[in-house]
N, C-alpha and C positions, 0 to 999 in steps of 0.2 A: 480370632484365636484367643480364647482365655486365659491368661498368664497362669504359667503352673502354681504361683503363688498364691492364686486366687481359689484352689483347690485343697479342700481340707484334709486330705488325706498325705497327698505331695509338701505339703505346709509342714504337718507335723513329722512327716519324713524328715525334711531338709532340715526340721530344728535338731532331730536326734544326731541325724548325723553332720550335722554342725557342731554339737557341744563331744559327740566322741571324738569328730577331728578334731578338737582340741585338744581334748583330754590325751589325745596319741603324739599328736605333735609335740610334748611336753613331755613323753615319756623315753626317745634315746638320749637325750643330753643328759637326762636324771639316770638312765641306766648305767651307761657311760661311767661318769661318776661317780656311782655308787660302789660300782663293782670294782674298779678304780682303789676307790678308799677303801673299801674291805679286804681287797687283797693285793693292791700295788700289783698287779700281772696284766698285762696284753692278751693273757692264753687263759684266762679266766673269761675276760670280755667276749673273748673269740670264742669259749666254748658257749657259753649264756646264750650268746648270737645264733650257735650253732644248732641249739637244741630247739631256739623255737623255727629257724628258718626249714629246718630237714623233715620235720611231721608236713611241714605248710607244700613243702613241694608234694612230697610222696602224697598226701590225701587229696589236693587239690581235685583232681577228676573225680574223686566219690564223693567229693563236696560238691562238684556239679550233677551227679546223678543225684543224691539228697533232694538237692535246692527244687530240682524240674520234679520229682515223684513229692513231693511236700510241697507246700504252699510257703513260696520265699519267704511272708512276713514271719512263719513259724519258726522257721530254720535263724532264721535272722534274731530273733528272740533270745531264742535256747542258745546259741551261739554269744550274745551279747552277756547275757546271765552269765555265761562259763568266762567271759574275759573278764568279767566285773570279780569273779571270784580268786583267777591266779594274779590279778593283778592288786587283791585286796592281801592273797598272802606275801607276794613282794612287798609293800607298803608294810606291813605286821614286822616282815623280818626286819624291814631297815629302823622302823622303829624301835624296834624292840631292842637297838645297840651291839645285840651280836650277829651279824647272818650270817647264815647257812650257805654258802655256795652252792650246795646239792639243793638246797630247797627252792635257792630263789631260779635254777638249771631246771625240776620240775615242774615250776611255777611258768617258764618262758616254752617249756615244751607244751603244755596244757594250752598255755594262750596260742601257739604256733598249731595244735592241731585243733583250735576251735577258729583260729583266720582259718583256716582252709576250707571250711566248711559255711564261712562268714562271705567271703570274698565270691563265690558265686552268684551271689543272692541281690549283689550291688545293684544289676542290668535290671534282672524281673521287678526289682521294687520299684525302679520309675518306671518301667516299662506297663508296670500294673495300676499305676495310680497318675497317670498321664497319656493323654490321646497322642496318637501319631503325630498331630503335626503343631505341639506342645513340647515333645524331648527334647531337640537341640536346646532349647533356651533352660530347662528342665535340668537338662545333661551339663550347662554351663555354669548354671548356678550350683551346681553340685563339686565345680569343677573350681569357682571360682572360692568357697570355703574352705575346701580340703587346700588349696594354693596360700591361700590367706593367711587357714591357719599354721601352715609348713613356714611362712616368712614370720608370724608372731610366736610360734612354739617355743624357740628357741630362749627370746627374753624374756616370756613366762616362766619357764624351765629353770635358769637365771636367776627368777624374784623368788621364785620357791626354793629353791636351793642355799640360798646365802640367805633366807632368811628364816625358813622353816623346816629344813631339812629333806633330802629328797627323797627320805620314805612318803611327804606327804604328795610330790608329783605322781606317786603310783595310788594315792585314796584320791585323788582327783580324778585322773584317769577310770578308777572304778566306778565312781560315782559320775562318770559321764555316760559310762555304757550302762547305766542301772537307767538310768533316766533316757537312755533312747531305746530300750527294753521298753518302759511305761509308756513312750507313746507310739511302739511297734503294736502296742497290744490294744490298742483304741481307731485304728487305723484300716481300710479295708484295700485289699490287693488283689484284685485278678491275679485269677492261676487256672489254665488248662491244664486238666487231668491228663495225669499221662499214664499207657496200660503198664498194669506191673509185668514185668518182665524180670530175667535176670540181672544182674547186674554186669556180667561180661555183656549182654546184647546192650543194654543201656549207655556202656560205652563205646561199644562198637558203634552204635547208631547214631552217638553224638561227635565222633572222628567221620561217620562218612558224612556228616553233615560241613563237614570241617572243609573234607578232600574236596565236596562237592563244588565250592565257588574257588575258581583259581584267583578271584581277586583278594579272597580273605587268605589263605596260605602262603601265598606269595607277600603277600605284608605283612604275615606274624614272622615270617622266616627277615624279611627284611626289619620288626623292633624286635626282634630279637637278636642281631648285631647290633642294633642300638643300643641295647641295653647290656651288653659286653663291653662295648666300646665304653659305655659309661663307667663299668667299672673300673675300665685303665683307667680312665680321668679324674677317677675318685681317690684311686688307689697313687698315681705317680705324680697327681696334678698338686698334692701338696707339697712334695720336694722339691718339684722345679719353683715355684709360688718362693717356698722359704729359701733356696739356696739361690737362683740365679733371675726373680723377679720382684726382688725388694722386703721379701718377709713375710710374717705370720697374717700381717693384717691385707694384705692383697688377697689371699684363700677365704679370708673371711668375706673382703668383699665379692670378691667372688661366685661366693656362694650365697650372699643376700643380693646380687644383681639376678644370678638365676631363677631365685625365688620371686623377685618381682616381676622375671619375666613371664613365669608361669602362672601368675596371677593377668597378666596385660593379656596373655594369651588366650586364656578360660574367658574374660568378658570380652573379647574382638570375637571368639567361636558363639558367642550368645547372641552375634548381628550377622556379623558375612557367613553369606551361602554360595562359593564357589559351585558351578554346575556340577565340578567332577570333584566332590570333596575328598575321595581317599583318594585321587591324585595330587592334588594340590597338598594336603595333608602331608604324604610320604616325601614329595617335593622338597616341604619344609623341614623335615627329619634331616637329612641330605646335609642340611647348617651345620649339625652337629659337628662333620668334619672341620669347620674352622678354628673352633678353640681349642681342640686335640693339634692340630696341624701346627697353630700357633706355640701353642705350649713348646711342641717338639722342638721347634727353633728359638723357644724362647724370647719371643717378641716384646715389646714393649707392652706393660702390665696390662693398661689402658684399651689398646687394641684389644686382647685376652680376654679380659670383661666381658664388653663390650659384644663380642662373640660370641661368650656366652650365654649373655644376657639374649640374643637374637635368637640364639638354639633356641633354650630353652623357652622363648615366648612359643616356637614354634611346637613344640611340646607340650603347651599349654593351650596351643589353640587343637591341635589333633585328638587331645581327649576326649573330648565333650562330642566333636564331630566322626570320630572311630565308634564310639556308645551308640550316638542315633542311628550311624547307618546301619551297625550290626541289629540296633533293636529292631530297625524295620527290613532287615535282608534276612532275618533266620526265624524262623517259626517261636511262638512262647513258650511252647512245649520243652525245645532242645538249650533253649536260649541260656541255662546256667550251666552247662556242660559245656556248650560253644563259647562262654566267657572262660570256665575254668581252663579251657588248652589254649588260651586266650594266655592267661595267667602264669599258664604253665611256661608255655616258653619262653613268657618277657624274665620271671622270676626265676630260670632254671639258667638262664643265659649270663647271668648278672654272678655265680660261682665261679664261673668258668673265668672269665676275665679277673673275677679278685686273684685266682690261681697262678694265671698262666701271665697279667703284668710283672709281679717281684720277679718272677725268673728270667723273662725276656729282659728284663730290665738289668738285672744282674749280670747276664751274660752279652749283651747288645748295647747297655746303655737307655736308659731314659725316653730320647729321643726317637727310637726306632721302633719299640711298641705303641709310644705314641702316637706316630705316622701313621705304620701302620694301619691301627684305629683307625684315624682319621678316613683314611682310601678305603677301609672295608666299608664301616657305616657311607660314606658317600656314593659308591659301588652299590653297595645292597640298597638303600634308600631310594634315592635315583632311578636305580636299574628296576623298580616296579613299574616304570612307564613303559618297561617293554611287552609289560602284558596285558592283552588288548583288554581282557574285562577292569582291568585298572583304570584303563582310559575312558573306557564308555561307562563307567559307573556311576550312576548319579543317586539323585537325593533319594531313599525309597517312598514307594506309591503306597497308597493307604489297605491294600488288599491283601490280605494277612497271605504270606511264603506258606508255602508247601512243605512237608519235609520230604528227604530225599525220600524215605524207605515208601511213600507214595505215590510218588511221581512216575507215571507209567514210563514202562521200556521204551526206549528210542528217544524220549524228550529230549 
């Protein structure tokens, strides 16, 4: 097997999106902040937040029909072009010592609907620039940068800020995706043509591609309580942290243990090959109950961590091995449609929970949406081993899937 690094086209993939996950990772601490300092509001932050997150839900599935009827590297291009530019006018305003709050609101809506149209394109670019049984290591290297740069973003974020102002974390940022734009466009990527159609059939036919494997919908249904769950832990994990586990600096570690879990995780997914990997994978989602569970009773700090840290590696190793299987269980054709409802439910599920923790929490107490949490992701995680294609599913075979809409009656 050729290491995908040994491939020039995956080579200069992995450097692009190497230098934008950085450039990204560097960019909420500096928003945070900024937005912060320009208007002292919570409700400024939250609208900013809000404009880029709500285009990225709503287009995500036309950003999967795009990616499959276009040639991913193209879409990925134009896309990186457009983030290079709202994130050059964020930088402009905070330089420029007075912002706009509207400005830098359509600047976060511009970049939230050219992610939507970005984020489908992730699967087909390794999928097209590395052979079948090259991805898993491919998928963890990929897995093991964006992790990396999620645990160094922050102290970057940090040095720019106290030192140069954090208009310039948002020209860094630009200037990351301008430069994996340059070597999107030098780079060659497999793309099956796919027939034009409508675009209601285009998504119709990438939902029945969806229905069609119980073992993929039964595990978007199951992270996508993960990733609810996460948001109570996100949302209630710092008050219990400051008020009854010692303070500010336990949240912090906290969250650089999770982050190195999910680095340990992405490079352990780039060796072991469990036979049944989205079982074993889902298995390890299941963890995530612990540090919610803990939290609720407020456990000793140490434990809490620790817990975390364990989730989360498990989270780190499911990425990389979630990508490969999909890239080889769903045809290339449907493949950035089947990542966008992919997309869609982890990132549609993650609202719900910001929402609905402050009020359980208000009216129940802390401790009880926490729980909660806890038994549902455990419940839902877990509970995918009751379905048999979950169990029998193994690594896929080199023989490129079918799509449903040709697979003859009665299969």
């Amino acid at each position: 097997m050729t290491h995908p690094l040994r491939l020039r086209s995956f080579r200069l993939l992995f450097l692009g999106r190497t230098v934008s996950a950085v450039g990204d990772a560097v960019v909420p601490t500096a928003l945070a902040l900024a937005v912060l300092r320009a208007t002292g509001s919570t409700t400024a932050l939250a609208l900013v937040l809000g404009c880029a997150m709500l285009p990225r839900l709503l287009l995500l599935p036309l950003g999967g029909v795009v990616a499959d009827r276009f040639n991913a590297r193209r879409v990925a291009i134009g896309t990186d072009l457009a983030r290079c530019a709202a994130q050059l006018v964020v930088g402009a305003e905070l330089l420029g010592g007075t912002p706009s709050l509207t400005h830098i609101a359509v600047a976060a809506a511009l970049g939230g609907v050219a992610s939507a149209f970005a984020m489908p394109t992730a699967s087909p670019l390794v999928a097209g620039t590395v052979e079948p049984d090259g991805r898993q290591r491919a998928n963890a290297l990929m897995g093991v940068t964006a992790n990396a740069s999620r645990l160094l973003g922050p102290a970057l974020a940090g040095l720019l800020i106290w030192t140069a102002g954090p208009g310039w974390a948002f020209v860094l940022d630009a200037l990351s995706f301008a430069l994996s734009a340059l070597l999107l466009s030098v780079i060659r990527v497999r793309h099956v043509p796919v027939p034009r159609r409508s675009i209601r059939t285009d998504l119709a036919l990438g939902w029945r591609e969806v229905r069609s494997r119980d073992w993929f919908w039964s595990s978007l249904l199951a992270h996508g309580v993960w990733n609810g769950a996460a948001a109570v832990l996100l949302t209630l994990g710092p008050v219990v942290a400051v008020q009854r586990l010692g303070g500010e600096g336990v949240w912090v570690l906290l969250q650089q243990a999770g982050a190195v879990g999910m680095l340990a995780g992405s490079l352990l997914a780039a060796r072991a090959r469990p036979r049944r990997p989205v079982l074993v994978a889902n298995l390890g989602l299941a963890t995530y109950a612990a540090p919610l569970l803990l939290l609720a009773v407020a456990a000793p700090a140490g434990a809490v961590i620790a817990a975390y840290c364990l989730a989360l590696t498990a989270l780190g190793f499911l990425n990389p091995v979630w990508e490969t299987v999909v890239q080889g269980q769903f045809p290339a054709q449907v493949l950035a449609r089947v990542t966008s409802y992919d997309w869609l439910v982890s990132l549609g599920a993650m609202p719900l929970g910001y929402a609905l923790a402050p009020l359980a929490s208000r009216a129940w107490g802390a401790p009880v949406p926490l729980a909660v949490a806890g038994a549902l992701v455990a419940l839902a995680c877990a509970g995918t081993a009751a379905v048999p294609a979950v169990r029998r599913l193994g690594w896929p075979v080199s023989a490129p899937p079918v799509p449903a809409e040709q697979v003859p009656a009665g299969r």
